[in-house]
mmCIF file of the C-alpha atoms, coordinates in Angstrom:
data_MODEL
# 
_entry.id   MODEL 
# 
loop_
_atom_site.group_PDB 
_atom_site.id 
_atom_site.type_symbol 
_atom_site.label_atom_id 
_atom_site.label_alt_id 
_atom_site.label_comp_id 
_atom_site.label_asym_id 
_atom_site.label_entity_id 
_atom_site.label_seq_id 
_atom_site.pdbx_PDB_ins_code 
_atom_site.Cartn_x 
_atom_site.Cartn_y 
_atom_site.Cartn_z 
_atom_site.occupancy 
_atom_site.B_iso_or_equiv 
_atom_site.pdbx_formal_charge 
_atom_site.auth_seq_id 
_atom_site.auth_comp_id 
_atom_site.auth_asym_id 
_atom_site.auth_atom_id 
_atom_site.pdbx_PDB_model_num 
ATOM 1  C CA . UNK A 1 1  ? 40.487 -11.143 -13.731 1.00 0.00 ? 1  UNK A CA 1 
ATOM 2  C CA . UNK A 1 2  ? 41.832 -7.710  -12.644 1.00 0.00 ? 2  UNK A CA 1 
ATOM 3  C CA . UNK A 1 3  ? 43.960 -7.922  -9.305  1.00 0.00 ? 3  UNK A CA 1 
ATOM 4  C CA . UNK A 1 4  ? 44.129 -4.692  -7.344  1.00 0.00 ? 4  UNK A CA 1 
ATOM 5  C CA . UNK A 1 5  ? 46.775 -4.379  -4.481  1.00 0.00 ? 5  UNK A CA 1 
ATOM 6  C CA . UNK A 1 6  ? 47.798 -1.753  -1.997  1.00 0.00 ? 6  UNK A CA 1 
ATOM 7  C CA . UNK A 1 7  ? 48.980 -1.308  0.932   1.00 0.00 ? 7  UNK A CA 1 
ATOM 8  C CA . UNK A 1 8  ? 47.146 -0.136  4.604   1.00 0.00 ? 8  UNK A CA 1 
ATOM 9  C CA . UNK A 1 9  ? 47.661 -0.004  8.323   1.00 0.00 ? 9  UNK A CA 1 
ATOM 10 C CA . UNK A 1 10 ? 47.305 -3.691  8.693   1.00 0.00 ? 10 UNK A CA 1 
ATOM 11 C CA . UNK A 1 11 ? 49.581 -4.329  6.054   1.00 0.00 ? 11 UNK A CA 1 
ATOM 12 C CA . UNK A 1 12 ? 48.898 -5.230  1.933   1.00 0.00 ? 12 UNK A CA 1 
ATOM 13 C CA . UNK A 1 13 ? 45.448 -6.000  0.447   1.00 0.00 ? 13 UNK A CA 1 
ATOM 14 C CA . UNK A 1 14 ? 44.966 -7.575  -2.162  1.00 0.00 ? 14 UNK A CA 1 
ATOM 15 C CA . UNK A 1 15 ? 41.663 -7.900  -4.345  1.00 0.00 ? 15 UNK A CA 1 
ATOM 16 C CA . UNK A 1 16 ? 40.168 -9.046  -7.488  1.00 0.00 ? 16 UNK A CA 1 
ATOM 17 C CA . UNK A 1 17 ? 37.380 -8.337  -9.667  1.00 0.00 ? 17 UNK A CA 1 
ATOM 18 C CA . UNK A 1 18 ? 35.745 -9.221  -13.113 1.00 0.00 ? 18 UNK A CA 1 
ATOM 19 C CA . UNK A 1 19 ? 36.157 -5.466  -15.011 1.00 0.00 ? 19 UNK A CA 1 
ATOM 20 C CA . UNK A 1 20 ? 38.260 -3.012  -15.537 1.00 0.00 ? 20 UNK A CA 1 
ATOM 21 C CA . UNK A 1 21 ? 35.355 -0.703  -14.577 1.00 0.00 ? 21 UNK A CA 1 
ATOM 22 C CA . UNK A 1 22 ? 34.629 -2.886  -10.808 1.00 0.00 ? 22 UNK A CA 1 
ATOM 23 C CA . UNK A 1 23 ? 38.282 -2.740  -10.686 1.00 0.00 ? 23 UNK A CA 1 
ATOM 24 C CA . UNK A 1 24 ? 38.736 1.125   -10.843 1.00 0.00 ? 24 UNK A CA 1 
ATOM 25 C CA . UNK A 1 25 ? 36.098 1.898   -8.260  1.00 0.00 ? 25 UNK A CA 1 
ATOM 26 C CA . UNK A 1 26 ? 37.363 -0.082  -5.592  1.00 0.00 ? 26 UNK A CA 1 
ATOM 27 C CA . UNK A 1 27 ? 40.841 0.823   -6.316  1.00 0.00 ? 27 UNK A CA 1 
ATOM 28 C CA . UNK A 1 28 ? 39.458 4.742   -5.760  1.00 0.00 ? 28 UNK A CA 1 
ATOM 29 C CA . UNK A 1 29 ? 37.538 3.686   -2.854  1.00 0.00 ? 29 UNK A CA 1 
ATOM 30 C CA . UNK A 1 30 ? 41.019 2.160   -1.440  1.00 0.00 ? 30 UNK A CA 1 
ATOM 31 C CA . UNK A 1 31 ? 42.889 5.247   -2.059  1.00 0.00 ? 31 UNK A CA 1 
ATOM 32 C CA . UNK A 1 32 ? 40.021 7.471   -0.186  1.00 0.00 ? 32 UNK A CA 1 
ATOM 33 C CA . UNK A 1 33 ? 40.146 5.147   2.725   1.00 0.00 ? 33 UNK A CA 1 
ATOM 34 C CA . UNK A 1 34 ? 43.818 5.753   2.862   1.00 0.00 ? 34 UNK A CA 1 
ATOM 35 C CA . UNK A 1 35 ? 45.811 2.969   1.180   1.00 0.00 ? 35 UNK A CA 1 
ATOM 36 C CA . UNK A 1 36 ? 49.103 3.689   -0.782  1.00 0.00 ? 36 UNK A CA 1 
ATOM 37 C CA . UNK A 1 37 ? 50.896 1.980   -3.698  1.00 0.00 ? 37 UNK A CA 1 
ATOM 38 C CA . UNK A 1 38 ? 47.152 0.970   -4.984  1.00 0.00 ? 38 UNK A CA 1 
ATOM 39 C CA . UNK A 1 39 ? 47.556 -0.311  -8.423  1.00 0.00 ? 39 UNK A CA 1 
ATOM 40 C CA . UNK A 1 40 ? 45.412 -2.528  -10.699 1.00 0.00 ? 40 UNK A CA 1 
ATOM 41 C CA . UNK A 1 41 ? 46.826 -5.589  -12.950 1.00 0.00 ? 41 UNK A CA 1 
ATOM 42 C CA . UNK A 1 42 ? 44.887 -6.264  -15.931 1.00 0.00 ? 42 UNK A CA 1 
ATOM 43 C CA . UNK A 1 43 ? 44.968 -10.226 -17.451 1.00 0.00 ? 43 UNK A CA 1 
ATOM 44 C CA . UNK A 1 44 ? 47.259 -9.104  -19.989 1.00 0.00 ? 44 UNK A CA 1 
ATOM 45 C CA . UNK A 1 45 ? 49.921 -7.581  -17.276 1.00 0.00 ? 45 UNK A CA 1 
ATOM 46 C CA . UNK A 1 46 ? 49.259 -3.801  -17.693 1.00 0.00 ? 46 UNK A CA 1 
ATOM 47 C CA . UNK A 1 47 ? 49.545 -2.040  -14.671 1.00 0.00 ? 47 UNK A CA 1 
ATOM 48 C CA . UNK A 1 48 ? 47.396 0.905   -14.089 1.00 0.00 ? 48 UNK A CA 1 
ATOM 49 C CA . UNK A 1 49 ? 47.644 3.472   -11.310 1.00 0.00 ? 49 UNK A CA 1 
ATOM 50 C CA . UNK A 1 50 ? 46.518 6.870   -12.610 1.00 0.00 ? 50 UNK A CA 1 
ATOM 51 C CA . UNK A 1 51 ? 43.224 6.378   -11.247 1.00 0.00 ? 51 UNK A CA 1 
ATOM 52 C CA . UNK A 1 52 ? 45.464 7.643   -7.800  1.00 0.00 ? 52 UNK A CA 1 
ATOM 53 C CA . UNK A 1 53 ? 45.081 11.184  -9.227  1.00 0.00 ? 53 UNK A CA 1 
ATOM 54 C CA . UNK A 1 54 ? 41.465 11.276  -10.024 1.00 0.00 ? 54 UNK A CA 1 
ATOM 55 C CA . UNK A 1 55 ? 40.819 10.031  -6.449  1.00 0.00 ? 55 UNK A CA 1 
ATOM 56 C CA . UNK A 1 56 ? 42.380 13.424  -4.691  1.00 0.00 ? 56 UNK A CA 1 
# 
């Protein structure tokens, strides 16, 4: 399970989804809707959070 968290207006979200790839998209769609700190943790603990970049 990949957990992605973030923060928004109404305070931090938190979300999980099956794959990397499911992950990824709704961590971009996060980051266009305007959440910050938006990172993805992968079952093994890696934290990802370049996907930020791409999103801009």
């Amino acid at each position: 399970m990949f957990e992605i968290s973030g923060f928004d207006t109404a305070g931090a979200v938190s979300l999980k989804r099956l794959s990397l790839a499911a992950a990824l998209k709704k961590a971009r769609e996060l980051v266009e809707d305007g959440c910050r700190d938006v990172q993805i943790v992968d079952p093994n603990g890696r934290v990802y959070t370049s996907f930020e970049e791409q999103a801009a």
